[in-house]
C-alpha positions as CSV (number, residue, x, y, z in Angstrom):
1,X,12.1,-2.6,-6.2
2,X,9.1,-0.4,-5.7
3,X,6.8,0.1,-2.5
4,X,3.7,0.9,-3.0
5,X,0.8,2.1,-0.4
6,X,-2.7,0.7,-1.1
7,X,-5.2,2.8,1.0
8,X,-9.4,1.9,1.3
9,X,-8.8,-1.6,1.8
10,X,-11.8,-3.6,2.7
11,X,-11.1,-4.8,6.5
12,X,-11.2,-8.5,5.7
13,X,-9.0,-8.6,3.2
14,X,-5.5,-10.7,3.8
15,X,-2.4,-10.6,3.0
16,X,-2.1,-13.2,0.7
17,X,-5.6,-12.2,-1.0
18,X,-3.8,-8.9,-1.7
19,X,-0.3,-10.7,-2.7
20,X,-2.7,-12.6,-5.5
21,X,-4.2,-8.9,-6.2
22,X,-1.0,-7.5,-6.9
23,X,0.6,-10.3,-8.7
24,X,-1.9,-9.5,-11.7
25,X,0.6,-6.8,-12.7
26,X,3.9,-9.1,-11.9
27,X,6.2,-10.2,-9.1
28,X,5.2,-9.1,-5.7
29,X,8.2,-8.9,-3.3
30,X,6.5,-8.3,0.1
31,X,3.1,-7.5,1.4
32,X,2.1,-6.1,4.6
33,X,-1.5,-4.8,6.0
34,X,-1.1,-2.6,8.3
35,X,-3.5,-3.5,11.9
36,X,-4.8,-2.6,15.0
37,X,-2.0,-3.6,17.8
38,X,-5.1,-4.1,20.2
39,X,-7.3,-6.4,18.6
40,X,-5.3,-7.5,15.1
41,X,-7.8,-6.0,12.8
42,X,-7.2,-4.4,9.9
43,X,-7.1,-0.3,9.3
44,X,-8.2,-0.5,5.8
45,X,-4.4,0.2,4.2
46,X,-1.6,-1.9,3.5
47,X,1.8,-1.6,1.5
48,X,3.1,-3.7,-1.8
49,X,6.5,-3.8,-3.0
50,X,6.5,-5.4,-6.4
51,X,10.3,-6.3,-7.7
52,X,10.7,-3.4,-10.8
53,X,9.9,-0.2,-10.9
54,X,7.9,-1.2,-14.4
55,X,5.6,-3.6,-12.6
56,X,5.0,-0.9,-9.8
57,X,4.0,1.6,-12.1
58,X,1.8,-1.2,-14.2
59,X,-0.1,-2.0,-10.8
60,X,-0.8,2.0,-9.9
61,X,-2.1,2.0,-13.5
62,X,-4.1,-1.3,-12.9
63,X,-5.6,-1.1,-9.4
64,X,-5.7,2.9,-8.3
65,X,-9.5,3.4,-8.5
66,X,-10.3,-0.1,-9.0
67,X,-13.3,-1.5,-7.0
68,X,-12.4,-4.1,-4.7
69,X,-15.6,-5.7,-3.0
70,X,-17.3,-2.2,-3.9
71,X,-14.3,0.1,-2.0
72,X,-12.2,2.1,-4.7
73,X,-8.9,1.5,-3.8
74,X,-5.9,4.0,-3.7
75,X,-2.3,3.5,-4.9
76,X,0.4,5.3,-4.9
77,X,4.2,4.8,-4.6
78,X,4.8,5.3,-1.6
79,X,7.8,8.0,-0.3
80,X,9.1,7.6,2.6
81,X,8.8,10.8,4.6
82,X,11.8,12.9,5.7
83,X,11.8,13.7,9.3
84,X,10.8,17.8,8.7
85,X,8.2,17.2,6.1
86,X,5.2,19.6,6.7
87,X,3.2,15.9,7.8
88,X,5.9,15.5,10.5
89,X,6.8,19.1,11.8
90,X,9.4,18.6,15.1
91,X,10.9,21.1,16.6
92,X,14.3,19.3,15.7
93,X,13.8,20.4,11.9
94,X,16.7,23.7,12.4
């Protein structure tokens, strides 16, 4: 499995219109837009795990720069971030 991080999405868009998005490039395991906590809206990004590494790297190919309701969206696979990368700088990082 692959996870993905889809940034510039427009603010309507739901889950399951972004599910049907993805599954243009093959099986879509999850799918979650990421909100406000105070009001439910969305922040414009979102992540998509599709089910092989072949059909992750199919949808970055498909959909990073594609217009989507005339926003340009970005994907990426998305790392997950180690607790002293320079994004996350604690003072617990020795």
């Amino acid at each position: 499995m692959i996870r993905l991080s889809v940034l510039n999405l427009p603010h309507h868009m739901t889950g399951e219109q972004l599910h049907t998005l993805f599954s243009e490039a093959g099986l879509v395991a999850s799918v979650k837009i990421i909100t406000y906590q105070h009001n439910g809206e969305s922040r414009g990004f979102g992540f998509v795990a599709m089910e092989t590494q072949a059909e992750g790297l199919k949808a970055i190919s498909l959909f990073n720069g594609r217009l989507v309701e005339g926003r340009p969206l970005a994907v990426k696979e998305d790392r997950p971030w180690s607790k002293c990368s320079p994004a996350r700088r604690t003072r617990n990082c020795g």
